[in-house]
MILOTI-66002 format. One record per residue (C-alpha): residue number from 1; z, y, x. Coordinates in steps of 0.25 Angstrom, whole numbers, plus 2048, in hexadecimal, padded with zeros to 3 digits. Layout:
BEGIN
[NUM,[Z,Y,X]]
...
END
This chain:
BEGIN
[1,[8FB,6C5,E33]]
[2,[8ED,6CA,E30]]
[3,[8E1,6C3,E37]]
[4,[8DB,6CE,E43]]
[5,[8CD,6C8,E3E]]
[6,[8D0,6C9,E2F]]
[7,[8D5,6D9,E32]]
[8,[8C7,6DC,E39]]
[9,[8BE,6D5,E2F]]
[10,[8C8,6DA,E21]]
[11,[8CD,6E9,E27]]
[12,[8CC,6F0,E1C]]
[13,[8CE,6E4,E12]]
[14,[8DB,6E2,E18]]
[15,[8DF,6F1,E16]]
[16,[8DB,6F2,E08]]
[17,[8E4,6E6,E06]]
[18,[8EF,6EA,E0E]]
[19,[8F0,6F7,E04]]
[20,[8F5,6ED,DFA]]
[21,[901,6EC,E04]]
[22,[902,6FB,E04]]
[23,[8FE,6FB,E12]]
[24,[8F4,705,E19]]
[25,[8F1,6FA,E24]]
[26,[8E2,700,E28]]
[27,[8E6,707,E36]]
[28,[8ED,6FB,E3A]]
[29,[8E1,6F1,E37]]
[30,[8D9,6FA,E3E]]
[31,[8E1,6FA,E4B]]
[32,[8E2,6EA,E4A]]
[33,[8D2,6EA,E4A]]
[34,[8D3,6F4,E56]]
[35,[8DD,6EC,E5D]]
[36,[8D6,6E0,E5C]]
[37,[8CA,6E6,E60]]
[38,[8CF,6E8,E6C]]
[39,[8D7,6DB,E6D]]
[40,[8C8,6D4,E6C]]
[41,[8C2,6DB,E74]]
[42,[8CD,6D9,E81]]
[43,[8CB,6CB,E7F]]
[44,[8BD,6CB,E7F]]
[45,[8BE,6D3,E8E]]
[46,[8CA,6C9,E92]]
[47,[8C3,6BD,E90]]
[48,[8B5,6C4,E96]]
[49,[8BE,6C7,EA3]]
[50,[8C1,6B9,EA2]]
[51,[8B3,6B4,EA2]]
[52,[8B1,6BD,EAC]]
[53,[8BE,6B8,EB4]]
[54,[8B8,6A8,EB3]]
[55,[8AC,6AB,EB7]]
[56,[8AF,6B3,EC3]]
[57,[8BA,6AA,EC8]]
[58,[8AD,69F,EC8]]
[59,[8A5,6A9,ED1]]
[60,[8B0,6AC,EDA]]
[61,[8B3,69C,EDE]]
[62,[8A4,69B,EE0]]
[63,[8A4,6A8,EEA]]
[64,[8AE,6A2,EF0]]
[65,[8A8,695,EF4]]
[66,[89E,69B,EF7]]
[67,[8A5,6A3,F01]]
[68,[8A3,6B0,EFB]]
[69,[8B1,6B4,EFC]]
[70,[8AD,6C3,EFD]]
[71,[8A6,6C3,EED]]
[72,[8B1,6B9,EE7]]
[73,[8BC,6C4,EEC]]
[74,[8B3,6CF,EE5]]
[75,[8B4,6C6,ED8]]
[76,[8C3,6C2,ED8]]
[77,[8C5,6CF,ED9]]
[78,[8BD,6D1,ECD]]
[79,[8C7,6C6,EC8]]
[80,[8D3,6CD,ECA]]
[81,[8CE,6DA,EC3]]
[82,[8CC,6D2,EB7]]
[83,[8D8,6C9,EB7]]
[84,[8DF,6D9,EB6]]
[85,[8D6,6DC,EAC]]
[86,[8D8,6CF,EA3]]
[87,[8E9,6D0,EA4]]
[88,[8E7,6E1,EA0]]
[89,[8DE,6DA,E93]]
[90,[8E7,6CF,E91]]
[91,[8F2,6DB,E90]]
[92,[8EA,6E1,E87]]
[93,[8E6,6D7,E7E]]
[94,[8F5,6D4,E7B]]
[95,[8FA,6E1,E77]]
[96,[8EE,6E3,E6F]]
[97,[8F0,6D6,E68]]
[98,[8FF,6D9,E68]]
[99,[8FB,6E6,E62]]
[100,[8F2,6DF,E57]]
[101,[8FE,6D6,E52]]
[102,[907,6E2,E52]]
[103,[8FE,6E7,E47]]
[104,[8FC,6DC,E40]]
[105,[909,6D8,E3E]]
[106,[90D,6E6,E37]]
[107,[8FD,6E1,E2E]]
[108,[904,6D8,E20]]
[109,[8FA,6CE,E1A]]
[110,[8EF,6D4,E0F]]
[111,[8F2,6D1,E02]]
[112,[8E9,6C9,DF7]]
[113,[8E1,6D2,DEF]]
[114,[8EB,6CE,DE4]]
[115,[8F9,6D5,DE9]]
[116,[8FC,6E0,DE1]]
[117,[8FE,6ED,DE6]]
[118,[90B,6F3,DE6]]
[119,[917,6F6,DEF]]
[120,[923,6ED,DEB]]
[121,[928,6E0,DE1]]
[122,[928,6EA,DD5]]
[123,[917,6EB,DD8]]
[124,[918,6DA,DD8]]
[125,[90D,6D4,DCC]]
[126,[916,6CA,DC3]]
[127,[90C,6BF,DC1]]
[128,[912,6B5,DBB]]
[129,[91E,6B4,DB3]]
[130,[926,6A5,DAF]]
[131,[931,6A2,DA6]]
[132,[93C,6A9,D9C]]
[133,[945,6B4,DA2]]
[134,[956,6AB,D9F]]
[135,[95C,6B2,D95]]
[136,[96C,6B1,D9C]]
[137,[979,6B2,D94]]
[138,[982,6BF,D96]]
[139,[98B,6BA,DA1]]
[140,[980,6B6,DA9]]
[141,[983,6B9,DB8]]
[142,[979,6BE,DC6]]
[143,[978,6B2,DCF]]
[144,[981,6B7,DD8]]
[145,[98E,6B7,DCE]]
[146,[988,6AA,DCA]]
[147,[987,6A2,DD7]]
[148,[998,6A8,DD8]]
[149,[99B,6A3,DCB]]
[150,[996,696,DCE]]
[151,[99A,695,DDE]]
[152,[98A,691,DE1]]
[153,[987,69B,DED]]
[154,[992,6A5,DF4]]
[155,[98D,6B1,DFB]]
[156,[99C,6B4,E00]]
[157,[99B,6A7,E09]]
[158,[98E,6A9,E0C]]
[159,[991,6B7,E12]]
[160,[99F,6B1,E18]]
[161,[995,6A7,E20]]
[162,[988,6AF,E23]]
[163,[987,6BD,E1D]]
[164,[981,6C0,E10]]
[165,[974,6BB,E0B]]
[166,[97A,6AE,E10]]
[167,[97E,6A7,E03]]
[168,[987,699,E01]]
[169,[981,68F,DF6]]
[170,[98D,687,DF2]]
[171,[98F,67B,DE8]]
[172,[985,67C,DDD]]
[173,[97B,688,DE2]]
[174,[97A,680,DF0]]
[175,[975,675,DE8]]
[176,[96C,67D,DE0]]
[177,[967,683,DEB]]
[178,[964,677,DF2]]
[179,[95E,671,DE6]]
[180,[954,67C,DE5]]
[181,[950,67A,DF3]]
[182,[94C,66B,DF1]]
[183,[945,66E,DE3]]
[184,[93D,678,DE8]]
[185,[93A,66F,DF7]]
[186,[936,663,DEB]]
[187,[92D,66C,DE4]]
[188,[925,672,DF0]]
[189,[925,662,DF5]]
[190,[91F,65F,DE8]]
[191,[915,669,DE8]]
[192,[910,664,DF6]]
[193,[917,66B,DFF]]
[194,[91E,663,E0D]]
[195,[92B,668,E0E]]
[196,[92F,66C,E1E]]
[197,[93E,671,E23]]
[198,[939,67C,E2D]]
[199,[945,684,E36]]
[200,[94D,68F,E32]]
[201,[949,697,E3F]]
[202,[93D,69C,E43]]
[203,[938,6A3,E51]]
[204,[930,6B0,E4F]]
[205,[921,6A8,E51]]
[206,[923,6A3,E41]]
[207,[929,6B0,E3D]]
[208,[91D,6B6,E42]]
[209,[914,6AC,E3C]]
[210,[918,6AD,E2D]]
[211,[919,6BD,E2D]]
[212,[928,6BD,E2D]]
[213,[926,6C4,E3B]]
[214,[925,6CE,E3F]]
[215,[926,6D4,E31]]
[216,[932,6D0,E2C]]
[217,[939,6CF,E39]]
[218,[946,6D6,E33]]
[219,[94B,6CD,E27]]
[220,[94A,6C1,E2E]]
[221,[957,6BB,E37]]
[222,[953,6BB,E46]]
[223,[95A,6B2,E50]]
[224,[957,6BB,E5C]]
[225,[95D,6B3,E66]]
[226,[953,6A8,E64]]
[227,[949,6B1,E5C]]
[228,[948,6A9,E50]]
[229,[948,6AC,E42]]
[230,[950,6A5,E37]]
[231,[945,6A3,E2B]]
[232,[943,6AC,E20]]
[233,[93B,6A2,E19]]
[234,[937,694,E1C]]
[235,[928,699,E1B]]
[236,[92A,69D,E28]]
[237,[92D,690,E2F]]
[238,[925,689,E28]]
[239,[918,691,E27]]
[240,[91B,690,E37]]
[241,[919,681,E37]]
[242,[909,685,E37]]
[243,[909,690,E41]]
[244,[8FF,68F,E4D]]
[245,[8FA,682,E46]]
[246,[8EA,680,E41]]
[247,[8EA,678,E36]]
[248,[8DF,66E,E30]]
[249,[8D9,673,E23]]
[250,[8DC,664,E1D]]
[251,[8EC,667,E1F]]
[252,[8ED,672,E12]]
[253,[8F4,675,E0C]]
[254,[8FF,675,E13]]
[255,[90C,677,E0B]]
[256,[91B,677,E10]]
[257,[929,678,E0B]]
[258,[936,67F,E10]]
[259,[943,680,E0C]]
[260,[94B,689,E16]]
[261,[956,694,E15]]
[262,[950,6A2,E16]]
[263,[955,6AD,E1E]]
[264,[952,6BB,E1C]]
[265,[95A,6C8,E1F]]
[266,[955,6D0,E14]]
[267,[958,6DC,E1D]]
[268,[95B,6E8,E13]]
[269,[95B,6E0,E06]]
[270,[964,6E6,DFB]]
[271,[965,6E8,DED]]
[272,[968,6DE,DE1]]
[273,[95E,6D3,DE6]]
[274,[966,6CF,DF0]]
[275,[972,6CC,DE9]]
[276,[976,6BE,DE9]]
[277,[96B,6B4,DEB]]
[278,[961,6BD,DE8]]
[279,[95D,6C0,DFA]]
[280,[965,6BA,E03]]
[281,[964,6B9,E14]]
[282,[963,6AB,E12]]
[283,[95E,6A1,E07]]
[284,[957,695,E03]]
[285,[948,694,E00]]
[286,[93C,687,DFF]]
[287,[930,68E,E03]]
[288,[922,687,E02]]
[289,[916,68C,E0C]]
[290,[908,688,E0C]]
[291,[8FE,689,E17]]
[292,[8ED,687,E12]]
[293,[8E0,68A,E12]]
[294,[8DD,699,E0F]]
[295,[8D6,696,E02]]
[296,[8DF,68F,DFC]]
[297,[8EB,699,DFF]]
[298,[8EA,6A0,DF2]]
[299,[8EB,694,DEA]]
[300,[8F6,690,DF1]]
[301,[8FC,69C,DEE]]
[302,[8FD,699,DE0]]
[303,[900,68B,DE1]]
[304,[90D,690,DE9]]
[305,[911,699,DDF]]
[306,[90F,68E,DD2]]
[307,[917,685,DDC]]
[308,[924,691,DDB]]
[309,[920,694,DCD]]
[310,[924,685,DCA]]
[311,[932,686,DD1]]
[312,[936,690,DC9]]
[313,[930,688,DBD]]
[314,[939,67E,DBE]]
[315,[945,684,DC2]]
[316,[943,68B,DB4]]
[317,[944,69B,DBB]]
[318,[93A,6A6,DB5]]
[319,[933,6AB,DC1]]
[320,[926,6B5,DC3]]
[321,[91C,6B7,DCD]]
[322,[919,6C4,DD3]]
[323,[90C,6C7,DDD]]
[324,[912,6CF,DE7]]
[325,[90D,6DD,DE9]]
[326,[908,6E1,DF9]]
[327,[914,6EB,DF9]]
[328,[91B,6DE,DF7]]
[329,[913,6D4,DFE]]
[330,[919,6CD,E09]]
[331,[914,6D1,E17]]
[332,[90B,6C3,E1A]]
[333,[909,6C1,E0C]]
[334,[8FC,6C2,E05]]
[335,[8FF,6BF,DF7]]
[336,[90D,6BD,DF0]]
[337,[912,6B8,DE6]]
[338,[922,6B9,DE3]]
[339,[928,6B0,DD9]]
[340,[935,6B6,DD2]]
[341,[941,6B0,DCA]]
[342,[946,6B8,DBF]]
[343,[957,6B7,DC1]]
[344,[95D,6B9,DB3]]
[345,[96A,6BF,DB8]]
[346,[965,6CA,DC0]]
[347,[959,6CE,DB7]]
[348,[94F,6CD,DC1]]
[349,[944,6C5,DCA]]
[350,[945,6C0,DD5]]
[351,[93C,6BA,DE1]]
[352,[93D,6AC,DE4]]
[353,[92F,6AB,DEA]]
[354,[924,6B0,DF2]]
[355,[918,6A9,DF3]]
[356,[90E,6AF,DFC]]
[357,[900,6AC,E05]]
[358,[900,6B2,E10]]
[359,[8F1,6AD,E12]]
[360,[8EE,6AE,E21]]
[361,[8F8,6B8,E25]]
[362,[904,6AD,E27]]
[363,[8F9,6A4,E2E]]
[364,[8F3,6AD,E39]]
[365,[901,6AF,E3F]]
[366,[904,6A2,E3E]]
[367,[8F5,69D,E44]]
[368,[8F5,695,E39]]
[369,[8E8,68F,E36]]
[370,[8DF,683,E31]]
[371,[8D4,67E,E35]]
[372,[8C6,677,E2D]]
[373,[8BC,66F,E33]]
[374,[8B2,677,E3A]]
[375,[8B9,684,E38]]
[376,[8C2,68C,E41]]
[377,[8D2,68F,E3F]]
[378,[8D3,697,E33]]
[379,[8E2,69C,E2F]]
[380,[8E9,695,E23]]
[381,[8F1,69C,E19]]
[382,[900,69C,E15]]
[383,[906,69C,E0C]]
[384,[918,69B,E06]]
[385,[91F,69C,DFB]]
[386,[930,69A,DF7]]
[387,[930,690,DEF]]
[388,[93B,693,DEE]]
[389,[945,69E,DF2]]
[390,[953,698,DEE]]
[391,[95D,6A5,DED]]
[392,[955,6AC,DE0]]
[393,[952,69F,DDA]]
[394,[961,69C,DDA]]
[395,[966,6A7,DD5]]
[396,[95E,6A6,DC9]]
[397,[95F,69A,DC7]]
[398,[96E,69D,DC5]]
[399,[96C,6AA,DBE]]
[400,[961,6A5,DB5]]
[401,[968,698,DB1]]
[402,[976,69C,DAF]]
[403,[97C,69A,DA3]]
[404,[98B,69E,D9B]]
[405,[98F,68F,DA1]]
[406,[989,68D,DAF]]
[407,[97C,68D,DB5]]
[408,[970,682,DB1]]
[409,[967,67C,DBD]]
[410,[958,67D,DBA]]
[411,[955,66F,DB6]]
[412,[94C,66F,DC3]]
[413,[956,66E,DCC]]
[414,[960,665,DC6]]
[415,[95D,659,DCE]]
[416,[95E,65E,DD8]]
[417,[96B,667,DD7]]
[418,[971,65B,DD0]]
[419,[976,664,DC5]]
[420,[972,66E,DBA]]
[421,[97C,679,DB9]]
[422,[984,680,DC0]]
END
């Protein structure tokens, strides 16, 4: 969420750089300044009432004890017509607070000058691309006749159980998957980061603080009856670790590391991407979240993305790097960047990772700040990354390693499958 004092000292850069989005946000940021206008000043008058309510309650126990009951009566009386007055501001000053929020959630965060301008994933800038395109044989099969053939996951089973999106790994493609998991938890413990096992639920406080609430309220599954949300990514929890917490300057950066099942409902997802692992309402994903000081995010930024560059590196996958656009930007996001696996079988990319910095937006909903000597609170930054997103990464794996015989095992991973084909 956009700071109120950032909006009344940046209006119009904010707009300008909100256009990048494709959003017209000048009337709302107008009616924000407006509205906290009026928010300061009833608090100025509620807290002058209440001076004025101190000082009289003073003067009304001396008249008293001085036996001027008559003039201490005149000034309770005063007392009581304040008290009304304070409970009408106090009314106020929530519904015009409540009415500020409103606004601001609807507000996305402001993209760095350097997102692109454009309106979808097709107006996405390629900025990098890594390794040779497999050449496959002529019988070369789609993950999803490959995962039959070789009886590594079963949908059937999975909608048997569950529903669909809900997939079975069996044999060989469970120990796969679970091989991935603890390559990619090795690598990110490698690289620095502490490794956490956060819950799988989380109440409506830690949806709020990341951004998944309100905004993306219906794709996530709801427990109604206890008003928790399973997670549809484990930067939720853990991200929430630091809410409401002020940190000390000394302590970043602060890195963490997640594996967790994800849940999302991909509400009106159709189409030829979602066939077999390609989206799914439940999967595996390692996710790696920083927290630091706001000069270095940028930096960090990179560093992130170098770190998920040399995943796909060594597990020998061409990938690509994309700068998402503002028409494709997430909603707290400031700057993305998308990392793509090229699946030889179906002919196309697909997206294994985001890495974005949210900057302060994450952090003022959280009320996650640092502190330096002699300064006051300042917000951190955030920012997360998949490192990585299982589904696509297997299913290229498969389809980009297939052969007329079996399918080979990046050399990676063999220690920790315990074999190299399937």
């Amino acid at each position: 969420m956009l700071e109120l004092s950032r909006i009344r000292e940046e209006k119009d850069a904010i707009a300008e750089g909100l256009k990048t989005r494709n959003l017209d946000v000048k009337n709302q940021l107008e009616e924000v300044i407006a509205l906290d206008e009026k928010r300061r000043d009833t608090q100025q008058q509620m807290e002058k009432d209440l001076a004025e309510l101190n000082t009289l309650a003073k003067s009304i126990g001396g008249l008293f004890q001085q036996g001027k009951v008559e003039e201490a009566n005149v000034l309770k009386a005063k007392t009581g017509t304040l008290k009304e007055q304070s409970s009408q501001l106090k009314t106020v000053l929530q519904e015009t607070e409540d009415a500020i929020n409103k606004i601001l959630f609807t507000i996305p965060n402001v993209p760095n000058p350097i997102v692109p301008k454009g309106n979808s994933d097709q107006d996405n800038e390629i900025i990098f691309e890594n390794g040779q395109l497999p050449q496959l044989h002529a019988k070369a099969l789609p993950h999803w006749d490959l995962i039959k053939q070789y009886d590594l996951v079963d949908f059937e089973l999975g909608v048997k159980i569950t529903g669909a999106g809900f997939p079975v790994y069996k044999g060989k493609g469970a120990r796969l998957q679970r091989a991935l998991i603890n390559f990619f938890l090795d690598e990110a413990i490698n690289a620095g980061y502490e490794e956490v096992i956060p819950p799988l639920l989380v109440n409506a406080d830690s949806g709020f603080g990341t951004g998944q609430l309100p905004d993306k309220d219906g794709q996530m599954y709801h427990d109604a009856q206890d008003n928790l949300y399973l997670i549809p990514t484990a930067e939720v929890p853990i991200t929430n670790i630091y809410r409401d917490v002020i940190l000390n300057e000394s302590q970043f950066p602060i890195k963490n590391v997640g594996y967790t099942p994800c849940f999302r409902r991909e509400a009106g997802s159709w189409g030829s991407d979602v066939r077999g692992l390609n989206r799914l309402h439940q999967f595996d994903k390692v996710e790696i979240v920083q927290v630091v000081h706001p000069d270095k995010s940028y930096d960090t930024l990179d560093q992130m993305v170098a770190h998920v560059k040399n995943l796909l590196e060594k597990l020998e996958l061409p990938y690509r790097v994309a700068k998402l656009c503002g028409g494709d930007l997430g909603f707290t996001s400031a700057l993305t960047f998308d990392m793509e696996v090229f699946s030889a079988a179906q002919e196309k990319w697909l997206e294994v990772s985001s890495i974005s910095n949210f900057e302060t937006f994450q952090a003022n909903r959280l009320k996650l700040r640092y502190k330096s000597e002699g300064n006051k609170p300042q917000l951190a930054h955030t920012l997360n990354g998949s490192a990585l997103a299982l589904p696509r990464i297997l299913a290229s794996i498969l389809e980009n390693n297939q052969t007329e015989t079996g399918i080979n095992v990046p050399k990676v991973l063999v220690p920790y499958t315990g074999f190299d084909t399937i």
